[in-house]
DSSP file (Angstrom, degrees, kcal/mol; ACC not computed):
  #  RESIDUE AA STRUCTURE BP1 BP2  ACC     N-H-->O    O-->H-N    N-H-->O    O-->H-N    TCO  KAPPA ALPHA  PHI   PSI    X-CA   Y-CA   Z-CA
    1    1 A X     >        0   0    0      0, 0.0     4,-2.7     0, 0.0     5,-0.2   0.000 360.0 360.0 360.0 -52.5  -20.7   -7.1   20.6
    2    2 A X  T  4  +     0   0    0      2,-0.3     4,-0.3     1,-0.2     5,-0.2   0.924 360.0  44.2 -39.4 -71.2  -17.8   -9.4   20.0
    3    3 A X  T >>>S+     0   0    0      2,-0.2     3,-2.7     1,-0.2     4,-0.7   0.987 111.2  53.2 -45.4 -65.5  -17.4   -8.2   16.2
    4    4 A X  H >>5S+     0   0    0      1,-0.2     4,-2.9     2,-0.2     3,-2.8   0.950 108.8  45.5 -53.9 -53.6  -17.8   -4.8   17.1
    5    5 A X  H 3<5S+     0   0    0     -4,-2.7    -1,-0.2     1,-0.3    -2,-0.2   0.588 114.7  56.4 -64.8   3.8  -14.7   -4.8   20.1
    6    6 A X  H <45S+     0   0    0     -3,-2.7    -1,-0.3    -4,-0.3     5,-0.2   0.325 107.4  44.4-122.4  13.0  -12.6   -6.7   17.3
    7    7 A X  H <X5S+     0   0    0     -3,-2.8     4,-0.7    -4,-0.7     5,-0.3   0.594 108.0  56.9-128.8 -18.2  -13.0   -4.0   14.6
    8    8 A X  H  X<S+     0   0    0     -4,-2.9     2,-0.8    -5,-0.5     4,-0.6   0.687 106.8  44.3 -77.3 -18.4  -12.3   -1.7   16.8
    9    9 A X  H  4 S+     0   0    0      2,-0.2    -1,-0.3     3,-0.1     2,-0.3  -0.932 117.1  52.8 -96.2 116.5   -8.8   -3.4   17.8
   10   10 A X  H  > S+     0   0    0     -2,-0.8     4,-2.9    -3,-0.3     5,-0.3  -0.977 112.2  41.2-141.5 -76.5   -8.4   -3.7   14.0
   11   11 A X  H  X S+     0   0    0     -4,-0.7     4,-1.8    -2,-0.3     5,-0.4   0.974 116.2  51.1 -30.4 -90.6   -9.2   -0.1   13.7
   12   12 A X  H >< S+     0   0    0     -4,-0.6     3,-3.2    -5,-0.3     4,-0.4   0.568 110.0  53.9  -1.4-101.2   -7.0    0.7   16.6
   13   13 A X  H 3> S+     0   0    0      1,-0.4     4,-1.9     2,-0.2    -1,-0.2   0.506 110.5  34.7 -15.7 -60.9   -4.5   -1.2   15.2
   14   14 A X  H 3X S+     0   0    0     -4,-2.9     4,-0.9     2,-0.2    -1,-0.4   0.772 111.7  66.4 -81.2 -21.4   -3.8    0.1   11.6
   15   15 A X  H << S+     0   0    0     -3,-3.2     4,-0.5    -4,-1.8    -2,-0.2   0.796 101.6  50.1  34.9 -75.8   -4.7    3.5   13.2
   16   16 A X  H >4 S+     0   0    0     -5,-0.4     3,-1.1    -4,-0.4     4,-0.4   0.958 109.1  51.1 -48.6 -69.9   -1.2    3.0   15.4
   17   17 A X  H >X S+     0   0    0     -4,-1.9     3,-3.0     1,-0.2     4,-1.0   0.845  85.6  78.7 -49.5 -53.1    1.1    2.2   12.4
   18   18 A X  H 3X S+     0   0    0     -4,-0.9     4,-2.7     1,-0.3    -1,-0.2   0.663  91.2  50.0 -53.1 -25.7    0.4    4.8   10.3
   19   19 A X  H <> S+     0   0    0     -3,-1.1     4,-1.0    -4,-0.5    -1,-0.3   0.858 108.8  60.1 -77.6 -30.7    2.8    7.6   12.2
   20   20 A X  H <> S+     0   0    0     -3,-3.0     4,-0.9    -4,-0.4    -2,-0.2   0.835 107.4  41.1 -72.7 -34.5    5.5    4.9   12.0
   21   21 A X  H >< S+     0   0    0     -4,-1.0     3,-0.9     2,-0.1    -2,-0.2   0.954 119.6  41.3 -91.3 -42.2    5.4    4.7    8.2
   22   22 A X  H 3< S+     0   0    0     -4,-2.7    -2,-0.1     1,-0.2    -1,-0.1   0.727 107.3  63.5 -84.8  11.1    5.1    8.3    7.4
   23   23 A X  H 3< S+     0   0    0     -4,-1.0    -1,-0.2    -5,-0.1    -2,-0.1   0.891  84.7  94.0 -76.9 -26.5    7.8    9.3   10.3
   24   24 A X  S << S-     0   0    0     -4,-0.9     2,-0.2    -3,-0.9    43,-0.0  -0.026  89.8-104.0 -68.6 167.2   10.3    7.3    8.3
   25   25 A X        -     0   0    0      1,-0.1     2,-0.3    43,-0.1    43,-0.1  -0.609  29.3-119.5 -98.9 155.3   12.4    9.6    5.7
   26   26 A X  B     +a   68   0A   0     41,-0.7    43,-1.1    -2,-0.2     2,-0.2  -0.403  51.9 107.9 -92.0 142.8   11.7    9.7    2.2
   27   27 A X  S >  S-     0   0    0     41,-0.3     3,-1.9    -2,-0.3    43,-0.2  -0.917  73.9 -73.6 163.1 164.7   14.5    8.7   -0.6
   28   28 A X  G >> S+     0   0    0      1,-0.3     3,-1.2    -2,-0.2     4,-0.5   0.573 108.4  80.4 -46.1 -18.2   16.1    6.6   -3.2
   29   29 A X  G 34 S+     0   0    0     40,-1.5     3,-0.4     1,-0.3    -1,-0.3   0.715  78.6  70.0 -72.9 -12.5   17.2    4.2   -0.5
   30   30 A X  G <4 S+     0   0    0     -3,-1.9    -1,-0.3     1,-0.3     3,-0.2   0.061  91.7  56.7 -68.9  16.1   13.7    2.6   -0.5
   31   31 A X  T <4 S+     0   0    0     -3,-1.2    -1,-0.3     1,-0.3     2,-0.2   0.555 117.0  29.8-124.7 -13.1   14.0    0.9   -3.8
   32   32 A X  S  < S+     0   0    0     -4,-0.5    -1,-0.3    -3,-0.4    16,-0.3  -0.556 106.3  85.2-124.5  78.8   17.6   -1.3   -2.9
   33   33 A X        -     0   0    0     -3,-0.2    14,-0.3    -2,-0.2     2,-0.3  -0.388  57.1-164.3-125.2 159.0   17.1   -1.7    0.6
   34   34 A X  E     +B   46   0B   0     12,-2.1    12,-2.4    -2,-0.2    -3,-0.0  -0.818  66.7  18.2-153.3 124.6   15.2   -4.3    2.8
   35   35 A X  E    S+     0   0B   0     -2,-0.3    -1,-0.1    10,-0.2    12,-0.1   0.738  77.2 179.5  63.6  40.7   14.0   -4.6    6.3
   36   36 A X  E     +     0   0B   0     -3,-0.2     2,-0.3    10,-0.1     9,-0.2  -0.141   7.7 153.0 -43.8 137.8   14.2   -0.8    6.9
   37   37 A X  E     -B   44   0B   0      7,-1.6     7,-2.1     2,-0.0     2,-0.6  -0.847  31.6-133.2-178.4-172.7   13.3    0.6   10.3
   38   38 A X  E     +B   43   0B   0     -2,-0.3     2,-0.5     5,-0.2     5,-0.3  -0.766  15.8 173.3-107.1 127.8   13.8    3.4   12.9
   39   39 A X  S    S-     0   0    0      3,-3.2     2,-0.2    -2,-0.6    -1,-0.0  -0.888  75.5 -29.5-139.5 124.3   14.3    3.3   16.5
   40   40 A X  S    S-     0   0    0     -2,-0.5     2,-0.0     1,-0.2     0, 0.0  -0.500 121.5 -36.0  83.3-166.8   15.0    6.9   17.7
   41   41 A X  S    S+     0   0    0     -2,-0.2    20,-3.1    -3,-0.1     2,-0.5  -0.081 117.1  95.7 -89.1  41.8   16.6    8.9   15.3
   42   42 A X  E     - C   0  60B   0     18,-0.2    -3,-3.2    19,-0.1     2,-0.3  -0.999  58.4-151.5-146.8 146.3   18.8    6.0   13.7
   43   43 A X  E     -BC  38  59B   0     16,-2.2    16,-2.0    -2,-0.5     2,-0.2  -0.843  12.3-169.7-114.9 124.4   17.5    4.0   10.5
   44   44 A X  E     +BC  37  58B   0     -7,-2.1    -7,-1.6    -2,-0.3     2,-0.2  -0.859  17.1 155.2-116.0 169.8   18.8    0.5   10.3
   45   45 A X  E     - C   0  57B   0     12,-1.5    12,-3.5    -9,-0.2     2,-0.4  -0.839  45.1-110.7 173.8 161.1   18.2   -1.5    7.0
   46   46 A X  E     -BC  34  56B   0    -12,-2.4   -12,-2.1    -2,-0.2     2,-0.4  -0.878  47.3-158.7 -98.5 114.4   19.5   -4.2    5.0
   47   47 A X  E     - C   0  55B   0      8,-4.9     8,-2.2    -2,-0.4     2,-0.8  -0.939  22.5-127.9-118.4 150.0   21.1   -3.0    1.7
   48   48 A X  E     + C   0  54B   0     -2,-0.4    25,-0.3   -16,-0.3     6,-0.3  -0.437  30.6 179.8 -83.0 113.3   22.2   -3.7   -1.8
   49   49 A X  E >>  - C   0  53B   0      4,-2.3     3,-2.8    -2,-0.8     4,-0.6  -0.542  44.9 -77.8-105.3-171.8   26.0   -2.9   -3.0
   50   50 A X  T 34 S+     0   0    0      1,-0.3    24,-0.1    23,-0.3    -1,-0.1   0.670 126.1  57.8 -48.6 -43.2   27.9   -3.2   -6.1
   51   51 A X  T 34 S-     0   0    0     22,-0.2    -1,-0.3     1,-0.1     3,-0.1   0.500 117.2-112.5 -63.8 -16.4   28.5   -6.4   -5.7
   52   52 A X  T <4 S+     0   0    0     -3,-2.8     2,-0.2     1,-0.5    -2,-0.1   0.473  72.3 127.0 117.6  37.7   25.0   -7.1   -5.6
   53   53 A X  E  <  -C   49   0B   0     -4,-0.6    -4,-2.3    -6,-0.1    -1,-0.5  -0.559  64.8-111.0-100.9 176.4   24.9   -8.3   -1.7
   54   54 A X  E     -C   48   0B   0     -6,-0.3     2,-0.3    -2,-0.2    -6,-0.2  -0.921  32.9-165.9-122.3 127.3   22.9   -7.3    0.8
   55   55 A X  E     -C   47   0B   0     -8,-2.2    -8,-4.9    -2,-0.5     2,-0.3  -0.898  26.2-125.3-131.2 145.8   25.1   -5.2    3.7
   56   56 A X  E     +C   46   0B   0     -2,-0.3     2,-0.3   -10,-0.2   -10,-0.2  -0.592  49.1 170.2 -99.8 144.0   23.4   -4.5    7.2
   57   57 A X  E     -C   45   0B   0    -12,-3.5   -12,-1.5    -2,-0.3     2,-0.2  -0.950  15.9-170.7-158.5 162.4   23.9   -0.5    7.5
   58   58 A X  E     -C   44   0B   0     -2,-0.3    29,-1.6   -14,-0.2     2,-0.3  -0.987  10.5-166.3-158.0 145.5   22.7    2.5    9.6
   59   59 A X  E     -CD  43  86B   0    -16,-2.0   -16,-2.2    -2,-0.2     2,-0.3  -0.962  24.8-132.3-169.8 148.7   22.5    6.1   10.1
   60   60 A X  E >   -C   42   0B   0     25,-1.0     3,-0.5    -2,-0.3   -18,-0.2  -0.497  22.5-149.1-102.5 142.1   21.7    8.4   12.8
   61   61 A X  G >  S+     0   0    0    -20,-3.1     3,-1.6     1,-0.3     2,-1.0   0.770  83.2  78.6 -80.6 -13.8   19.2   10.7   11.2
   62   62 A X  G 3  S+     0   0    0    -21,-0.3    -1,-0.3     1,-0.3    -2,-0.1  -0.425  91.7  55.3 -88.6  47.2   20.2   13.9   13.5
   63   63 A X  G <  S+     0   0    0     -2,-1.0    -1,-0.3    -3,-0.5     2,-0.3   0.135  85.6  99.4-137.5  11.7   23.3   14.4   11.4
   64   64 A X    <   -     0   0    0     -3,-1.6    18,-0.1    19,-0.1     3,-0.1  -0.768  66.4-145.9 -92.7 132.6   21.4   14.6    8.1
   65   65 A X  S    S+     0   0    0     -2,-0.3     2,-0.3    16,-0.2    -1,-0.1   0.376  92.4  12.8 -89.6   4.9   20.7   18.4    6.6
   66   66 A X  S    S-     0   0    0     15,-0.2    -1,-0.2    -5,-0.2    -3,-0.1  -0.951  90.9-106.3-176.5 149.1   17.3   17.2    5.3
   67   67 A X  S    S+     0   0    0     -2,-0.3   -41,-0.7    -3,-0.1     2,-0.4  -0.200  75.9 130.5-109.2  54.6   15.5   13.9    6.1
   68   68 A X  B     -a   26   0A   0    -43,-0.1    11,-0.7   -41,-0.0   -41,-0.3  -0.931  40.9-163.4 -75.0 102.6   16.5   12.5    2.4
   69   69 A X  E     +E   78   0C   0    -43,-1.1   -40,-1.5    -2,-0.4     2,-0.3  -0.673  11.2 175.1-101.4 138.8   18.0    9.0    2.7
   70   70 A X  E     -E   77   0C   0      7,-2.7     7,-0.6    -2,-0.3     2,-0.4  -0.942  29.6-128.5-144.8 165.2   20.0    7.2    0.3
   71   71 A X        +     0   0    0     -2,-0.3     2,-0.2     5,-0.2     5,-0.2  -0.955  21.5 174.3-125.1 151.8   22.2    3.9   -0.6
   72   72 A X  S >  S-     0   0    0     -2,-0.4     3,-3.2     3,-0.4   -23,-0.1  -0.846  76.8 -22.3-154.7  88.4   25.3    4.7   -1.9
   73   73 A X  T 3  S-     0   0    0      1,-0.3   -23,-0.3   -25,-0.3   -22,-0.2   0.431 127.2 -51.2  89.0   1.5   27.2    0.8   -2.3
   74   74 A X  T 3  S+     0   0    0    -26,-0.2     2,-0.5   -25,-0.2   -27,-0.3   0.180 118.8 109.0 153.9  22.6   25.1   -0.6    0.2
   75   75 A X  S <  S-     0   0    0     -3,-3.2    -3,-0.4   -27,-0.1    -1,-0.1  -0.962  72.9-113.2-120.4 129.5   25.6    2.4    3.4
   76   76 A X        -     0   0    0     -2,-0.5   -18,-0.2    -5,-0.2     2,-0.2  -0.355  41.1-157.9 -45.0 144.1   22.7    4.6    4.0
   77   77 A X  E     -E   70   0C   0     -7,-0.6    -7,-2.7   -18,-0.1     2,-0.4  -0.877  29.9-134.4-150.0 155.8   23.6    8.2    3.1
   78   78 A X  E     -E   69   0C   0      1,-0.2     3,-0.3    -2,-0.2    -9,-0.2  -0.991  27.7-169.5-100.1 125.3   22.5   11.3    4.0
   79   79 A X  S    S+     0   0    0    -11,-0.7    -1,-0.2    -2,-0.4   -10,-0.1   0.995  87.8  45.2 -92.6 -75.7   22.3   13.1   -0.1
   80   80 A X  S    S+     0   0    0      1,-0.2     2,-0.3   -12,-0.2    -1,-0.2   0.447 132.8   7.1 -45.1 -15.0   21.7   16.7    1.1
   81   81 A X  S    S-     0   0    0     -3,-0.3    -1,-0.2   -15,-0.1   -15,-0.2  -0.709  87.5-102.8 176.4 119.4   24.5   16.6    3.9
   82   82 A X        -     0   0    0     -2,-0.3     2,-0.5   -18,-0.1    -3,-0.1  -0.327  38.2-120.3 -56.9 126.5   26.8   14.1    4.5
   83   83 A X        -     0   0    0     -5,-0.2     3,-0.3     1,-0.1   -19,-0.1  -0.723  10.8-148.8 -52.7 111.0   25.7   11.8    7.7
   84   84 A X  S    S+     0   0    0     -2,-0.5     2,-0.7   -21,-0.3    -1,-0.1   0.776  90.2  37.8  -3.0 -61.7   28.4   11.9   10.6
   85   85 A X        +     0   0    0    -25,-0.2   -25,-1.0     2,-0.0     2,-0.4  -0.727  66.1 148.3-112.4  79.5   27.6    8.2   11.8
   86   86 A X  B      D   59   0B   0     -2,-0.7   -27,-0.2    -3,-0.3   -11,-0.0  -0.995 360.0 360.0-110.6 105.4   26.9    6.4    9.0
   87   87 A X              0   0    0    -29,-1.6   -28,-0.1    -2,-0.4    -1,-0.1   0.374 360.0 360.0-129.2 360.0   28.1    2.7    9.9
């Protein structure tokens, strides 16, 4: 009984996640940046720029023409339509 109610919260669990990874938007910015996530329509992540640091950046996804994401010098960018708030 015990096993079953803990593979079913396991189940649950991974169940839950799964709209959280395929709400986030798809792009080149997942291969240089680090500790990505969304809350709301604004994407935060840790990214790499020329210099070959890692710079804390964001962008509010509602100002994007398409939900393509990119790092451009270490600020999320929108590639299809320049982002508005891009900080």
């Amino acid at each position: 009984m015990l096993r079953s109610l803990l593979a079913a919260g396991f189940v649950a669990a991974v169940l839950a996640a799964i709209p959280a990874a395929i709400a986030q938007p798809y792009g080149s910015y997942q291969e240089t940046c680090r500790r990505v996530h969304q809350r709301g329509p604004i994407l935060f992540a840790y990214c790499l720029n020329r210099e070959g640091r890692w710079a804390e950046t964001s962008l509010d996804l509602r100002t994007c023409l398409s939900r393509e994401v990119a790092n451009r010098n270490g600020r999320l960018i929108c590639p299809g339509g320049r982002g508005l708030r891009s900080y």
